[in-house]
C-alpha positions in Angstrom: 10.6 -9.6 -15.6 12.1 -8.7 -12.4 10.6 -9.4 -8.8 12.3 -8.5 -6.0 11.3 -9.6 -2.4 12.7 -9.5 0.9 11.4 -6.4 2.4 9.9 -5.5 6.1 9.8 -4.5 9.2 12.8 -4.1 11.6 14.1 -2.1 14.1 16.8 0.2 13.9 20.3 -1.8 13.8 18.8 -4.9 12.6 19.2 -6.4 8.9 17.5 -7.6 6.2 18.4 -9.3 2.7 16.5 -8.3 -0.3 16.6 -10.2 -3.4 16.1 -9.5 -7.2 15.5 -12.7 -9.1 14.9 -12.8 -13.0 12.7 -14.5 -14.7 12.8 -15.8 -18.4 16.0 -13.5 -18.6 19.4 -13.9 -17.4 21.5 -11.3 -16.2 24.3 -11.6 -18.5 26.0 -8.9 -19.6 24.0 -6.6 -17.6 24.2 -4.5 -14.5 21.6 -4.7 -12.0 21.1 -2.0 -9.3 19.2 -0.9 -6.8 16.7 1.9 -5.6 15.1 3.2 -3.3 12.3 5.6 -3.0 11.3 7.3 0.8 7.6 8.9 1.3 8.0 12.6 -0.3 11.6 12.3 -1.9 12.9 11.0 -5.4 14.2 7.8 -5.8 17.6 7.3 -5.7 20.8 5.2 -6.2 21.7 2.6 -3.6 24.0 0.1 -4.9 24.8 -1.9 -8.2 26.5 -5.0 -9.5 27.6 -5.9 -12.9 26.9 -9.5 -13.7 29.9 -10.2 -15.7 33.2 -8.9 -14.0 31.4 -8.0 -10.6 31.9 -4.1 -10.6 30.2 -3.1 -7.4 29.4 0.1 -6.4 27.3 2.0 -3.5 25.6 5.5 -2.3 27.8 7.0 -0.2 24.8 6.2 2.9 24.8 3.0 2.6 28.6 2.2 2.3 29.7 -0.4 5.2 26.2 -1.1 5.6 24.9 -2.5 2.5 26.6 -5.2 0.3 25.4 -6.2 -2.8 26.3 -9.8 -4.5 25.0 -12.2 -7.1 24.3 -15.9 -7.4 24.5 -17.5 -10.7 23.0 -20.9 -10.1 20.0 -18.6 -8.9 19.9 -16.1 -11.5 19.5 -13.5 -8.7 21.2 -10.1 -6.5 20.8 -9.6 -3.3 21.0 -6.1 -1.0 22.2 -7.6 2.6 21.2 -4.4 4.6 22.6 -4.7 8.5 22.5 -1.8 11.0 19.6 -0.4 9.1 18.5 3.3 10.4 14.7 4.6 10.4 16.3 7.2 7.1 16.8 3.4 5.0 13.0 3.2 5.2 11.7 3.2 1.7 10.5 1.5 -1.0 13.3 -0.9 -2.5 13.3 -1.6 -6.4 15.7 -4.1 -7.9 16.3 -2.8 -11.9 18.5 -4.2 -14.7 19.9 -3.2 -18.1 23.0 -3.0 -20.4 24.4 0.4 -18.4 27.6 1.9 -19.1 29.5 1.7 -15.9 29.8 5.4 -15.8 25.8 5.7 -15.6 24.8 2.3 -13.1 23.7 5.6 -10.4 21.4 7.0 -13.2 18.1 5.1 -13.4 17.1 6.3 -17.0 19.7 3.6 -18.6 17.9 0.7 -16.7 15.5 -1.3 -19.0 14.0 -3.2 -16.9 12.5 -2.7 -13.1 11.0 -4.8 -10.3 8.0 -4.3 -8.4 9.5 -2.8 -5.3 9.3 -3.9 -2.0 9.0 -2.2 0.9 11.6 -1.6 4.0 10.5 0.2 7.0 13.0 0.6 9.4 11.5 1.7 13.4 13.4 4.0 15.8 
């Protein structure tokens, strides 16, 4: 099970950390993204760590904003968002799974998802 927390409200150019912590599971040997879902869109790809190796990537909107990490005494990944806009406002979910690197944007390979949390940034 996945919970992630963290979310909020801040103002445009401020920051928040979200986290993703497991329980009963570790993260070995899995990748763990995140997502995001705004009011009326999809949800889509924001970042994504493999646990073994530390591949990172990002969505091209978030790059030099965003930066995703992990902590293994804590079992967990955090998003550190700084100069958040009013567009990052959305519902965050943290997800995990055994992805082929090739697929960590996709969210159909992810087994396992979070609750979300939610991020609303004001203007």
């Amino acid at each position: 099970q996945l919970q992630a927390s963290g979310g909020g409200l801040v103002q445009a150019g401020g920051s928040l950390r979200l986290s993703c912590a497991a329980s009963g599971r570790s993260f070995s040997n899995y990748a763990v993204g995140w997502f995001r879902q705004a009011p009326g869109k999809e949800r889509e790809f924001v970042a994504a760590i493999r646990w073994s190796g530390g591949n990172i990537a990002y969505a091209d909107s978030v790059k030099g904003r965003f930066t995703i990490s992990r902590d293994y005494a804590k079992n967990a990944v955090y998003l550190q968002m700084d100069s958040l806009k009013p567009e990052d406002t959305a519902i965050y979910y943290c997800a995990a799974g055994r992805v082929i690197w090739g697929l960590i944007r996709t969210q159909g390979p992810y087994d396992y998802w979070g609750q979300g949390t939610l991020v609303t940034v004001s203007s």
